[in-house]
C-alpha positions as CSV (number, residue, x, y, z in Angstrom):
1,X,-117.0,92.7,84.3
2,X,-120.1,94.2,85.7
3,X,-118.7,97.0,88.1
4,X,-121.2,99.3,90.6
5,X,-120.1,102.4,90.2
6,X,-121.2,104.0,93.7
7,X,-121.3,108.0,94.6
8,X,-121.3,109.1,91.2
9,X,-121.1,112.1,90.0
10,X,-121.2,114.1,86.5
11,X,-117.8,114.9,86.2
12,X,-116.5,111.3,87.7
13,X,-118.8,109.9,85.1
14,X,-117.6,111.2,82.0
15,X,-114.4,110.4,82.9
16,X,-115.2,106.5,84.0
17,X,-117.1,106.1,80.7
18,X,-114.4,107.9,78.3
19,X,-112.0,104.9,79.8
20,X,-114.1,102.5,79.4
21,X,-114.2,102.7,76.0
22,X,-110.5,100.9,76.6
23,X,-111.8,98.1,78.5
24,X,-115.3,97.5,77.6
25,X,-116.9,96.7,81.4
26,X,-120.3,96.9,82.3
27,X,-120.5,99.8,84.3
28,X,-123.6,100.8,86.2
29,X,-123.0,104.1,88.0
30,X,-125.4,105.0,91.0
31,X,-125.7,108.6,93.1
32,X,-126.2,107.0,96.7
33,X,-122.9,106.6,98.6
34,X,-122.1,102.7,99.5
35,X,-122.6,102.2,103.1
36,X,-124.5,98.6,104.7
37,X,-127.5,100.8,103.7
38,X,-127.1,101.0,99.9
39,X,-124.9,97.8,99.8
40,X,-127.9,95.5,98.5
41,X,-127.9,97.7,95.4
42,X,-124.4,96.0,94.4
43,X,-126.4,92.3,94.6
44,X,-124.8,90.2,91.8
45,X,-122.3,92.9,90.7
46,X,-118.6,90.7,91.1
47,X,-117.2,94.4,91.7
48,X,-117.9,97.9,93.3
49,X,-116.3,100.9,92.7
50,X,-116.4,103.0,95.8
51,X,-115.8,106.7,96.2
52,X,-113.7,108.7,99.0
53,X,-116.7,109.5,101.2
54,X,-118.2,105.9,100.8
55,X,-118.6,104.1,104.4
56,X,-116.8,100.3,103.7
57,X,-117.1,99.2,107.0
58,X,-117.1,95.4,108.1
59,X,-121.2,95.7,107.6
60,X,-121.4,97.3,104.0
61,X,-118.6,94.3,103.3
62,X,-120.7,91.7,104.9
63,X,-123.8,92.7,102.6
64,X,-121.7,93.3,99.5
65,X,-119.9,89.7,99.9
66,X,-123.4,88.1,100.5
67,X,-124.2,89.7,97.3
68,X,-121.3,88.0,95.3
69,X,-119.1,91.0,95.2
70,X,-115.5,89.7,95.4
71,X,-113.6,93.4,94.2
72,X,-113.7,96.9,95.8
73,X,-112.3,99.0,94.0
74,X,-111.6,102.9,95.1
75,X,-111.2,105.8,93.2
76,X,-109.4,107.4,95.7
77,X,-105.9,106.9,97.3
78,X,-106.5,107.1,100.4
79,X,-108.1,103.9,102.0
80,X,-109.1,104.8,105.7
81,X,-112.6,104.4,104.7
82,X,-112.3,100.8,104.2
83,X,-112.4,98.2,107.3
84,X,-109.1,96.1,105.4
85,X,-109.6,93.6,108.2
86,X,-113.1,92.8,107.6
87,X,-112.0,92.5,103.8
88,X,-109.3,90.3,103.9
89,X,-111.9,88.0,105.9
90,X,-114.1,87.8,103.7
91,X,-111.9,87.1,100.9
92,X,-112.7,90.7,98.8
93,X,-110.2,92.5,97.0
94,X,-109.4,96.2,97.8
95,X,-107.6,98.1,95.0
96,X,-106.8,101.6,95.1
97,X,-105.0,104.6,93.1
98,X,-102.2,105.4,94.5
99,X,-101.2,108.4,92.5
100,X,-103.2,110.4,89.4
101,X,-101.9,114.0,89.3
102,X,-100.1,114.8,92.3
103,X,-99.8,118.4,90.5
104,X,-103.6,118.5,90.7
105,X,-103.7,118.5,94.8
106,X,-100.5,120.3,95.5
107,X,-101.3,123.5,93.0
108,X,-104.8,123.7,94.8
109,X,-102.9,123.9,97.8
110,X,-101.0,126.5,97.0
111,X,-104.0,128.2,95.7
112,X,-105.5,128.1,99.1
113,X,-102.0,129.8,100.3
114,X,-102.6,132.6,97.9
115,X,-106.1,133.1,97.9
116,X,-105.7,133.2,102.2
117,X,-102.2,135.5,101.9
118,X,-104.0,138.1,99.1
119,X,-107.5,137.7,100.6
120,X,-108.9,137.0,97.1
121,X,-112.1,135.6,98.2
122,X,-113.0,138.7,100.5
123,X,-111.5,140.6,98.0
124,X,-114.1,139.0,95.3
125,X,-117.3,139.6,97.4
126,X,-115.9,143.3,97.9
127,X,-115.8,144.5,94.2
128,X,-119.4,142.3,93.5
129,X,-121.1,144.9,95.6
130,X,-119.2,147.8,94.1
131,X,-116.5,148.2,97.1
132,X,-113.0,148.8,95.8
133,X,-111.7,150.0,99.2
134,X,-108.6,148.1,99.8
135,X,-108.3,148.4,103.9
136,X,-108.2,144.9,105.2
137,X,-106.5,143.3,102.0
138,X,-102.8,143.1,102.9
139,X,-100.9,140.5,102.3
140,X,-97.4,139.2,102.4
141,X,-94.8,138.1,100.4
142,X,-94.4,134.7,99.8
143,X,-90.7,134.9,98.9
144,X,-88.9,134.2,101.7
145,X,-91.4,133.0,104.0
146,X,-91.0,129.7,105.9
147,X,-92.8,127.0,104.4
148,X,-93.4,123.4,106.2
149,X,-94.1,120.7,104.5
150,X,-95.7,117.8,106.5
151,X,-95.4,114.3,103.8
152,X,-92.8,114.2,101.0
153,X,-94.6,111.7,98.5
154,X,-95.4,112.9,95.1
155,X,-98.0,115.5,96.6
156,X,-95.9,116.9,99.1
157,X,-92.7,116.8,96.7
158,X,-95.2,118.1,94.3
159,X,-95.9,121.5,96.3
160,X,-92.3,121.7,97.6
161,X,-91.0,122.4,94.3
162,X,-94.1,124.8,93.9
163,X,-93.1,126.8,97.2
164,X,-89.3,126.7,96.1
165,X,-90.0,128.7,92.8
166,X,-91.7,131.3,94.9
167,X,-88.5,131.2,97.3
168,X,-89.7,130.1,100.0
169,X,-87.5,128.5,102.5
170,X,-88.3,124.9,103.4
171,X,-88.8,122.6,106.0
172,X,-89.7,119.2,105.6
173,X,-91.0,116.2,107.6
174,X,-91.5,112.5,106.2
175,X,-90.1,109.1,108.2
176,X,-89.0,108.8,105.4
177,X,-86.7,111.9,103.9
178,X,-86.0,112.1,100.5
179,X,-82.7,113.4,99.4
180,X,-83.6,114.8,96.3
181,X,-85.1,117.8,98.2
182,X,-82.6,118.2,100.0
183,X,-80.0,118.4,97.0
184,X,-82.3,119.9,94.1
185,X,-84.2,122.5,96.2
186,X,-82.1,123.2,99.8
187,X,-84.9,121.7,101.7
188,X,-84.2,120.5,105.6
189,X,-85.6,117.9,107.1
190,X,-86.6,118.8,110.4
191,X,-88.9,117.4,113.1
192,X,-92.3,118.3,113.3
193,X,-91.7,120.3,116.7
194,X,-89.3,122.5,114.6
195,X,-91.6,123.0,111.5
196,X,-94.0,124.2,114.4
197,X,-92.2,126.4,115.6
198,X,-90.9,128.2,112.4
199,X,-93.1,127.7,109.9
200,X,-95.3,130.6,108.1
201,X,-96.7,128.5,106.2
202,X,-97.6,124.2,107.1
203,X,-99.0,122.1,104.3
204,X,-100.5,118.6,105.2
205,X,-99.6,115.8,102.8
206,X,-99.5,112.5,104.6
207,X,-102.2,109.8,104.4
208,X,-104.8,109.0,107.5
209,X,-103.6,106.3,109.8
210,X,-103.9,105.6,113.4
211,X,-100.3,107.4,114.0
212,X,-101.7,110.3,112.2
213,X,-105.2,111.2,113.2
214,X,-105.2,114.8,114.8
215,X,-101.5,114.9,114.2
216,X,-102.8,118.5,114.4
217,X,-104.4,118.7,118.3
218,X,-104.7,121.3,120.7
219,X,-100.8,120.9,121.9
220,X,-99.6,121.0,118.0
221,X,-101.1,124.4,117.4
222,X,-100.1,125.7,120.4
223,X,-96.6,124.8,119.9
224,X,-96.9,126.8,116.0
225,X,-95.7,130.0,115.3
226,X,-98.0,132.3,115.9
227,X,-99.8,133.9,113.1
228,X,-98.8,130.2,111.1
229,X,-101.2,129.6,107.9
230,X,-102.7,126.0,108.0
231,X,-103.0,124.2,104.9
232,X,-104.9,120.6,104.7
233,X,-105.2,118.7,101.1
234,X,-104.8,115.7,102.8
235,X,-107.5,113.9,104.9
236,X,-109.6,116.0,107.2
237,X,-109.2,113.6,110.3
238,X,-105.4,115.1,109.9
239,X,-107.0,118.4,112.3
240,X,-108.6,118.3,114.9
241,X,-111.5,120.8,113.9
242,X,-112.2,122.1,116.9
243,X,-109.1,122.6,118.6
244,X,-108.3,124.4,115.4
245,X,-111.7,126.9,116.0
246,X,-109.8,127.4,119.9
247,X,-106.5,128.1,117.8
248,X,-108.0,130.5,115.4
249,X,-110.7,132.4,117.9
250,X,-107.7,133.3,120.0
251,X,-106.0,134.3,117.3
252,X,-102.8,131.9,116.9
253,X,-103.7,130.8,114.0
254,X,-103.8,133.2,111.3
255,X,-105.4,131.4,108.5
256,X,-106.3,128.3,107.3
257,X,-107.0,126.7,104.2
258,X,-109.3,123.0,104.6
259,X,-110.1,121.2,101.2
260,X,-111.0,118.3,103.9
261,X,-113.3,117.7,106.9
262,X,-113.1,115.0,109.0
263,X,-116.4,115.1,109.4
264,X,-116.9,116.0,105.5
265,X,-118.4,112.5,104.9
266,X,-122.6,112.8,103.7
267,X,-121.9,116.6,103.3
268,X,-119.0,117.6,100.8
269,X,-120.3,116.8,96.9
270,X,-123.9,117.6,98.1
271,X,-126.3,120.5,97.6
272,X,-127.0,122.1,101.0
273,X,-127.9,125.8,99.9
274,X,-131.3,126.8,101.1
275,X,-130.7,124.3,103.9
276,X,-129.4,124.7,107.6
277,X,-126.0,123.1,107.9
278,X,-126.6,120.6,110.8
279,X,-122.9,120.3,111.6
280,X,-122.1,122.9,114.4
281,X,-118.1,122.7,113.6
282,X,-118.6,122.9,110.2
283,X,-120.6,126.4,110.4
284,X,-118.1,127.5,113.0
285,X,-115.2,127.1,110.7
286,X,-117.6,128.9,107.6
287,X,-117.7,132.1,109.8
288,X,-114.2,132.3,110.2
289,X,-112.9,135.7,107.4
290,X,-109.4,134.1,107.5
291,X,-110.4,130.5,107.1
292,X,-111.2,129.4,103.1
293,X,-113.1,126.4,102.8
294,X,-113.3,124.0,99.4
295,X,-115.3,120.5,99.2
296,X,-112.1,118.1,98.4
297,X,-111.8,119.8,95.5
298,X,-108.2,119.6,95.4
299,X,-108.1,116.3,93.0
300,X,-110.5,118.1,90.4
301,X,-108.8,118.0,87.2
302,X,-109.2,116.8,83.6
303,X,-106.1,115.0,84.1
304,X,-106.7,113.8,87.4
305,X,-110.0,112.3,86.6
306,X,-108.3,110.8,83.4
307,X,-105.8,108.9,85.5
308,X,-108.3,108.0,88.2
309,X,-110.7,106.3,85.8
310,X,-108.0,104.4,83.8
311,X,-105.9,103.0,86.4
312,X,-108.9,101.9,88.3
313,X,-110.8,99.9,85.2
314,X,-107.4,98.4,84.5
315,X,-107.4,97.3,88.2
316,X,-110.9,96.2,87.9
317,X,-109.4,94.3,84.5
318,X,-106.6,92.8,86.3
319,X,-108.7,91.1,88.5
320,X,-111.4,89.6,85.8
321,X,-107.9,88.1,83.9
322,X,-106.7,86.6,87.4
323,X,-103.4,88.9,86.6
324,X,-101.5,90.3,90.2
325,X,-103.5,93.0,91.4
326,X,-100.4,95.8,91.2
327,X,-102.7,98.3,93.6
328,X,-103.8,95.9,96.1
329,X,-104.2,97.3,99.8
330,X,-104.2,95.0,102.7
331,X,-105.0,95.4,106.4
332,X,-101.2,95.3,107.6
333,X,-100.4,98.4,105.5
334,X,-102.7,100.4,107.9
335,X,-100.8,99.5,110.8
336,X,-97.5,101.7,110.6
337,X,-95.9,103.6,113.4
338,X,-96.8,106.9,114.5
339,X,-95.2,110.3,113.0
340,X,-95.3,112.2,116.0
């Protein structure tokens, strides 16, 4: 199959081609993102392959089906950037990954933890300019400490297991608990008001639905412990970035770790330096000392990439052979109840 490989980058590339070599598609790979905009440049592709920044709304669908394109198929897991509705209209087939390296996301989550806790990135820019005072550098230890975990899939599980070898005590939230946890590593499942209020430490791992955009709000962070490190490897729309800025100028919050914006989309993956930042929350949040920012970087590994390029040309090869789609998503999955 001919597949439009849209928002490409070096590193996605290289990995979509070394799969290929399994499958044998045509793939054209292109650097704009697909929006309605960029859309036209899929005309006679039967399939486009769509990043986690792309804009699929009901009007890049509209111009892509015009164009023949009856597959959409996301390198990504999470789907909130896809109007489903407008899909399933149309007749086009959305296939995600579900899962490539859940080890990938929740290590760099617990990198942001550490890097925050032993203030490794101030602690960098110090010794670059010859400044190996250590005042302002103390930490904690981890062992111990309180650690809420917000999602028990294969991320969250993932990082739980992390946490537990540093002995950390844990909390957990999912609507659906897992007893595993609970037996192999002592972890409590808890509701979210509780997690709030003991937590040290509160790692997001749940996907973006209606039911969980700004699960974090004003009244969330001002139920938290206070001095509670905020972790988010999920989806950016999971905070609400500027209640968190109120949270952390006051000083309740006392760190937080973002590999995800909610308003990351046409920013995060691009060059800016030498430029001015045009998003005001976004440079708000970049002057923060305690607040460590990374471009949802959290999926970047070898393996990851492997995973993400094989199991979505075999989706994409699925489809040609008329075989059941095994990653399908479909507007009804969006519609689940809130976690609150």
């Amino acid at each position: 199959m001919r597949l439009a490989v849209f928002d490409t980058h070096r590193f996605d590339r290289e990995a979509m081609e070394a799969a290929n070599a399994r499958y044998g598609h045509t793939l054209v790979f292109f650097e704009p993102r697909l929006t309605a905009q960029t859309a036209q440049l899929a005309q006679g592709f039967t399939g486009v392959c769509s990043f986690v920044n792309d804009k699929v709304d009901a009007a890049a669908l509209e111009a892509l089906h015009a164009g023949g394109t009856r597959l959409v198929a996301l390198r990504s897991a999470g789907y909130n950037h896809v109007d489903l509705v407008t899909a399933g209209r149309l007749g086009i087939k959305v296939v995600r990954v579900p899962e490539y390296s859940p080890y990938a996301v929740a290590e760099h989550a617990v990198a942001l933890v550490l890097a925050l806790n032993r203030r490794i990135h101030q602690a960098y820019a110090r010794v670059r300019d010859w400044n190996f005072s250590l005042d302002g550098l103390v930490g904690f230890d981890l062992h111990g400490k309180t650690v809420g975990v917000v999602g028990t899939g294969r991320i969250g599980q993932a990082a739980a297991r992390i946490f537990h070898g540093f002995g950390c005590r844990l909390l957990c939230f999912d609507v659906a608990p897992d007893a595993t946890l609970e037996r192999e590593l002592g972890a409590r499942y808890v509701t979210l008001e509780t997690i709030y209020r003991e937590a040290d430490i509160l790692t997001l791992h749940v996907p973006l639905t209606p039911g969980t955009h700004h699960l974090i709000d004003a009244t969330a962070l001002e139920k938290m412990k206070p001095g509670v490190m905020l972790i988010n490897t999920g989806r950016g729309a999971l905070i609400d970035s500027r209640a968190l800025i109120g949270a952390l100028k006051s000083g309740h919050i006392g760190a937080a770790g973002l590999d995800v914006y909610e308003e990351e989309e046409g920013v995060f993956f691009q060059d800016f330096s030498g430029k001015v930042l045009q998003d005001d929350v976004l440079a708000r949040l970049l002057t923060f000392p305690n607040v460590l920012v990374t471009s949802h970087q959290a999926f970047l590994t070898r393996e990851a990439l492997g995973n993400i390029a094989d199991t979505t040309l075999s989706s994409v090869q699925a489809f040609e052979r008329g075989a059941p789609l095994v990653h399908e998503v479909k507007a009804e999955q969006v519609l689940r109840p809130p976690v609150r």
